[in-house]
N, C-alpha and C positions, 0 to 999 in steps of 0.2 A: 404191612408187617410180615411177607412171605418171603420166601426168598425172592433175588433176584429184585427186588422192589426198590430198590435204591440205597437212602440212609437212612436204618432200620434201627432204632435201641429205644427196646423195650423199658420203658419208663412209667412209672409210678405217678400220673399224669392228678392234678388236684386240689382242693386249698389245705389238703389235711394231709397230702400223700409223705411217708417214708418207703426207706428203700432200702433191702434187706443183703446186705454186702455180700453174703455165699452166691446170690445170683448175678454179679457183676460178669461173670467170664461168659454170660451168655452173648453181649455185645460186640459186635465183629466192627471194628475200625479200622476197614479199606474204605481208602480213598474220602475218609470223612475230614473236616472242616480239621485243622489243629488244634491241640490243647490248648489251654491257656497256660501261661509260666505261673508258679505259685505268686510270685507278688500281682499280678494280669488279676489272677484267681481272686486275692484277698480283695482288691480295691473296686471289682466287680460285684464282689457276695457283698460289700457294704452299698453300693450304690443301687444293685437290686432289693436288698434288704429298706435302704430307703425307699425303694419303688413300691414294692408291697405294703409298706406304709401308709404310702399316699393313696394307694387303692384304695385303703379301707377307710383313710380320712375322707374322702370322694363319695365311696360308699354308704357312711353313715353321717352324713350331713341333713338328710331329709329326716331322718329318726330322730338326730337330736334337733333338730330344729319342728319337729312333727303339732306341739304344741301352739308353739308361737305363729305357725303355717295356719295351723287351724284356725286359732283366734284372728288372725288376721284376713283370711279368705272366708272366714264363715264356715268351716264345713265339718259336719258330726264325724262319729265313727266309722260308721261304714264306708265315707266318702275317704279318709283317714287314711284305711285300709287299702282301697283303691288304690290310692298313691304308692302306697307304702309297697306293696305286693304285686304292683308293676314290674316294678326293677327285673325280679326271677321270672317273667313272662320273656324279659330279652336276654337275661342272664344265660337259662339254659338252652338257648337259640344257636350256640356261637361256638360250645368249647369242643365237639369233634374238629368243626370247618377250621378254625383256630390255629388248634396243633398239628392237624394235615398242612395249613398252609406253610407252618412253622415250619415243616421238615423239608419243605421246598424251600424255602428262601431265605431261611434262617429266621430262630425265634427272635433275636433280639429286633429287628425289624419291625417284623408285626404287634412287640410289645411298646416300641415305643410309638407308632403310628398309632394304636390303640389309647395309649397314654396322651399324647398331646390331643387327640378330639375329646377323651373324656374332662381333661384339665380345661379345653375351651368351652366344653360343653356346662361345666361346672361354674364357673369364672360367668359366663356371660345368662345363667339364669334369674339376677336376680333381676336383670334390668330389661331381658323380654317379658317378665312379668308386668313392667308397667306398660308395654302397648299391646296387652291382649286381655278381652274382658274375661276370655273361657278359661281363668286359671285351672281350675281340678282337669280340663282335658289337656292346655299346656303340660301341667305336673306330669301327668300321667303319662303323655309323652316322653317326655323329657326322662324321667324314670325308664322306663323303657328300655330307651336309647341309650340309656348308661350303660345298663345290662347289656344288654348286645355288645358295648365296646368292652368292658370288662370281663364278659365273658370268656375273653381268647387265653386275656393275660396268663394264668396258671398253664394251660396247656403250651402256649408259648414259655412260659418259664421254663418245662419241665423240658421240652424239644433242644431250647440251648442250655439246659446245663447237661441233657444225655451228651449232648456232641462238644464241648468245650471242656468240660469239667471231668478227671481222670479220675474212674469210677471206685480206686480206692477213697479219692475225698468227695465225694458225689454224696453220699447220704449225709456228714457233717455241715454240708453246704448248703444243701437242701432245709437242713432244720432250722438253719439261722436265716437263712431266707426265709422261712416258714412263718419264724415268730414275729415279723412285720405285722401281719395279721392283729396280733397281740399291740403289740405297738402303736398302731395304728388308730385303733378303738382308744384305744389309750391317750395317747396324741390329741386329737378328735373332740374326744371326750372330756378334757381339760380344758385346752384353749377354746371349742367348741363354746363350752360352756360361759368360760368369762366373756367369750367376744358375743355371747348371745345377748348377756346381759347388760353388755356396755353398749354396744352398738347396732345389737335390733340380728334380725337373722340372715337377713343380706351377708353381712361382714365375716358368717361362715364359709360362706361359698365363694364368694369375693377369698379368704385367706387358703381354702383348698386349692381351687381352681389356679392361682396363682404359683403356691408350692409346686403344684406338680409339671405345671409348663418350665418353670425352673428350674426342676430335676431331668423334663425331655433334654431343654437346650446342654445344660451340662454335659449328660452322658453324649450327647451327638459331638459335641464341639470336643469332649476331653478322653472319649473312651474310643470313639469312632472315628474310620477315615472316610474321605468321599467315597469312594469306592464300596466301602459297606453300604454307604446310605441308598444306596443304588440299588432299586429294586426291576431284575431284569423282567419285558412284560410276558417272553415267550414261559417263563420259569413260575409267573404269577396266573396265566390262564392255565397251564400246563395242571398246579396245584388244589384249581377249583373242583374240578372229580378227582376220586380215587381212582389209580390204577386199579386196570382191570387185572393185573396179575394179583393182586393180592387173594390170597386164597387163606380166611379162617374159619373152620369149621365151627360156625355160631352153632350151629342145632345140635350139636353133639353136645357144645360147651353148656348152653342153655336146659340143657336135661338134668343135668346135673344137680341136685338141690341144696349142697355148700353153694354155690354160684348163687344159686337165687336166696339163700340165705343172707348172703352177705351184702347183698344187692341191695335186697328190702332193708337191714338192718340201717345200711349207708343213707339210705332215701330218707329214711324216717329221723334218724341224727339231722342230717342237715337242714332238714323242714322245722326242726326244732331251733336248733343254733339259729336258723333266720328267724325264727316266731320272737324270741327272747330278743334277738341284736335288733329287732326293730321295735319291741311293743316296751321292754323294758324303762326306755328314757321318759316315755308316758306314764307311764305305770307310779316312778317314783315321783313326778311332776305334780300328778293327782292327788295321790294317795298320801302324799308329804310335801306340799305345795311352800313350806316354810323352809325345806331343806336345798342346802346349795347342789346346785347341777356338776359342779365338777367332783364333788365328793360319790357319789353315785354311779356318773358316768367314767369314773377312772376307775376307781376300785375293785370292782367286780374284774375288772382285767390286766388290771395290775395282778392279781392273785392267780392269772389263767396262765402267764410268764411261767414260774417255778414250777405251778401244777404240770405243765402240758411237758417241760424240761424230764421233773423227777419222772411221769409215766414211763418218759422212754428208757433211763436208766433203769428203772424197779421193772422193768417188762423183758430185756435183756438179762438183768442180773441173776432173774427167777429161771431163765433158761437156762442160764449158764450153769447154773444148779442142780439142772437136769430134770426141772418138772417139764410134761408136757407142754409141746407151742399150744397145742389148742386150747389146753388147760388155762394155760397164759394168758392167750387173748381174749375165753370167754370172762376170766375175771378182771379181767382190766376193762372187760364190756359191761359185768356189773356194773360196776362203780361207775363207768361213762355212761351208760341210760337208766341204771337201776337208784342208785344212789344219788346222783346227781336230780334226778327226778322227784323223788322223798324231797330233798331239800327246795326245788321247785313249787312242790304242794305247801309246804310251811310259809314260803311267803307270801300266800294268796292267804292265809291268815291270821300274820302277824297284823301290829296295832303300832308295833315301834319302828321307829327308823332304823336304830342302833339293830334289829334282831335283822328286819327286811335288807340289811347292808351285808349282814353278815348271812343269809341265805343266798340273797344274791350271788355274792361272790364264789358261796359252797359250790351253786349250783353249775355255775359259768366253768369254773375253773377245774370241777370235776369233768365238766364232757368233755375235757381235752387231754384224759384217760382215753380216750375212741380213736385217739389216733395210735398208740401200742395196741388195739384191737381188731377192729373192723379195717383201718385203712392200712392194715400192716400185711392181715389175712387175706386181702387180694392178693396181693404179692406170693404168701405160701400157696395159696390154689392155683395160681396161673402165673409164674411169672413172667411167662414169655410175651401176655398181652394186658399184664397188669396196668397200664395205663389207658387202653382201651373201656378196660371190667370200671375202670375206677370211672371215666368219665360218664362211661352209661348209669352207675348210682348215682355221679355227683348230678347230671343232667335231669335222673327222678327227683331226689330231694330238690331240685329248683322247682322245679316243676309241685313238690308237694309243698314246700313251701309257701309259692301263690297260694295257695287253697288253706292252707294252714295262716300265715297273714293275714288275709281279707277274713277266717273263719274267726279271727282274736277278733278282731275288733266288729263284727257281725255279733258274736256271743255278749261282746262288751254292752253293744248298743241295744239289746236283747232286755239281757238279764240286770244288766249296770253294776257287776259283779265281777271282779277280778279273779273269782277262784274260779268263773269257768275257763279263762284263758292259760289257768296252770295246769288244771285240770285236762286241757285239751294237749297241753306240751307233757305230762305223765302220760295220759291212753297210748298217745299214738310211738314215744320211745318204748314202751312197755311192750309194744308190737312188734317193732324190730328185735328188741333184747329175746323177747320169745321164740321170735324165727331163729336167730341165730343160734342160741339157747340150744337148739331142739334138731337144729341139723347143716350144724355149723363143723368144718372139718379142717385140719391144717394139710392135711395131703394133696398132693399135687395132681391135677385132672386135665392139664394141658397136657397130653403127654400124646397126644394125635402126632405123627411124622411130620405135618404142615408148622408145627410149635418146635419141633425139635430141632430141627436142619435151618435153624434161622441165624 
């Protein structure tokens, strides 16, 4: 990201990242890859909009099938957990390497080489489970290894849409790619459900694993020529270190306490979002063992659609108003770890399904307020290495996440109490909203000569 360093556009790298259009003119396009044509553009943003779909159908296949896993394999909660809280051991392994390799050889590349071993990998787990006895260290594997593949995707995303996609339509593209996410779970979540109950939990992974090899072959056969597929090897070793020219002044940046504010606030949201997107499908299984699986697993994110839409309109609109950005974003941070937390603690005890549907969904759909907050406010502190700031939180909240995972279901197997796993998902957002809270700033602290001249 310094000068001279090659193909440089500072991006908003992330599963949550926006992109705040005043800092568009900072990107210098010499000599980079061509734009896309607006139709190139639209039939791309749908076919990667399917892709981040299928991510997160991929992704949460273990969660909803977590139940049926257990019963089947024998194994308590804490073994559960283990599995479960794998994934983010390889998750946050991958996303710097990722998008540095991205910017050598182009993202789309490394997203779909990404995508077809996660789709094989998905596809052919249920039937390595019958010739191995060590299923919980298979899983855990296997989990694992998903994370690592998955882990590039977003930083890949964000590398070709800096360089393909013309930075006036770069943040609208971004969001609708974004809410695959949403979809996804949703998706997932639905069919997940009936095909669990028709056909046993093979027939999830068996119907992922397949979706997503059929979306590789597609975009290779109808979006790409030979010539793209072609990864050259000097351009792929060349990619594995960073130039040594790049030159950014982390100590300076890291002194700073908005930075580390927003940092910790980031870490702690997404240790949440994964505590919730993995323990929840459990949660309603138990605690309402007569209610249907697709009702539960859609709904809460069905409502996270509009929620996570209106933040970014009502977060812009309050600007345009002329209250303060910081103003903005710390109350759009409420409501995405404050609020959304309150309703968190209510479902640990409620008694009704009808109340636990409708907390759930408060809950979900409110942290997606944290994207008009936390992931917007990199961008005002730094935007020259906002995608940088943003992968080093996204890579703590994996990383806390593991420990927050295995900690749900450690607590669960403990106490055999569900409120201490909301209780664990309130403390630890309560910690980030606090930091943020307390020394949380919109002004911009990249402003070293090495950020400027880029």
């Amino acid at each position: 990201m310094a000068a001279g360093g090659g193909r440089n556009a500072p991006v908003c790298g992330g599963e949550h990242g926006h992109r705040d259009p005043q800092h568009d003119g900072m990107r210098r396009d010499g000599g980079g890859e061509p734009y896309w044509s607006r139709p190139e553009c639209r039939v791309w943003t749908v076919m990667l909009l399917l892709g981040t779909c299928l991510l997160y159908c991929a992704r949460v296949t273990v969660p909803i099938c977590a139940v049926a896993l257990s019963a089947h394999f024998g194994w308590d909660k804490k073994q559960s957990g283990v599995v479960l809280s794998s994934f983010f051991w390889g998750y946050c392994l991958t996303q710097v390497i990722g998008g540095h390799i991205s910017d050598q050889i182009g993202g789309e590349k490394v997203l779909l080489l990404s995508a077809s071993a996660w789709g094989f990998l998905t596809f052919i787990t249920p039937l390595l489970t019958q010739i191995t006895s060590a299923h919980l260290v298979f899983m855990t594997c296997s989990r694992f290894l998903m994370g690592l593949l998955q882990g590039v995707y977003f930083p890949s995303l964000a590398s070709l849409l800096s360089q393909r996609v013309r930075e006036s339509e770069r943040a609208f593209t971004y969001s609708t790619v974004g809410t695959g996410s949403q979809f996804g779970t949703l998706v997932i979540g639905a069919a997940g459900s009936l095909l669990l109950d028709w056909y046993g939990w093979e027939s999830v992974f068996y119907f992922s694993g397949l979706l997503t090899l059929l979306w590789v072959y597609c975009t290779c056969k109808y979006l790409l020529t030979e010539k793209d597929l072609i990864i050259p090897i000097d351009y792929l070793m060349r990619s594995i270190s960073i130039s040594k020219q790049s030159k950014v002044p982390w100590k300076q940046l890291f002194k700073k306490a908005p930075i580390w504010a927003v940092i910790i606030a980031q870490l702690c949201t997404a240790s949440t979002f994964f505590t919730l997107l993995s323990w929840l499908p459990t949660f309603f299984k138990e605690s309402f063992p007569e209610s249907k699986g697709w009702v539960f697993n859609v709904v809460p994110w069905l409502v996270a659609i509009p929620t996570s839409l209106f933040s970014g309109f009502l977060s812009d609109h309050l600007i345009n108003q002329g209250y303060k950005t910081i103003t903005v974003r710390k109350f759009m941070q409420v409501i995405g770890s404050g609020v959304s937390s309150m309703f968190a603690l209510c479902l640990g005890q409620t008694s009704s399904f009808c109340n636990a549907i409708v907390f759930a969904s408060a809950s979900v759909g409110l942290q997606t307020f944290n994207h008009s907050g936390i992931s917007v406010n990199v961008q005002d502190l730094a935007p020259s290495c906002a995608g940088l700031l943003f992968g080093v939180g996204n890579t703590g909240g994996a990383l806390l996440g593991v420990v927050c995972v295995y900690l749900a279901g450690y607590l669960m197997e403990t106490t055999g109490s569900w409120i201490s796993v909301f209780n664990l998902v309130a403390a630890v957002n309560s910690v980030g909203l606090c930091a943020f809270l307390v020394f949380g700033e919109a002004q911009r602290v990249d402003t070293d000569s090495a950020y400027i001249d880029m």
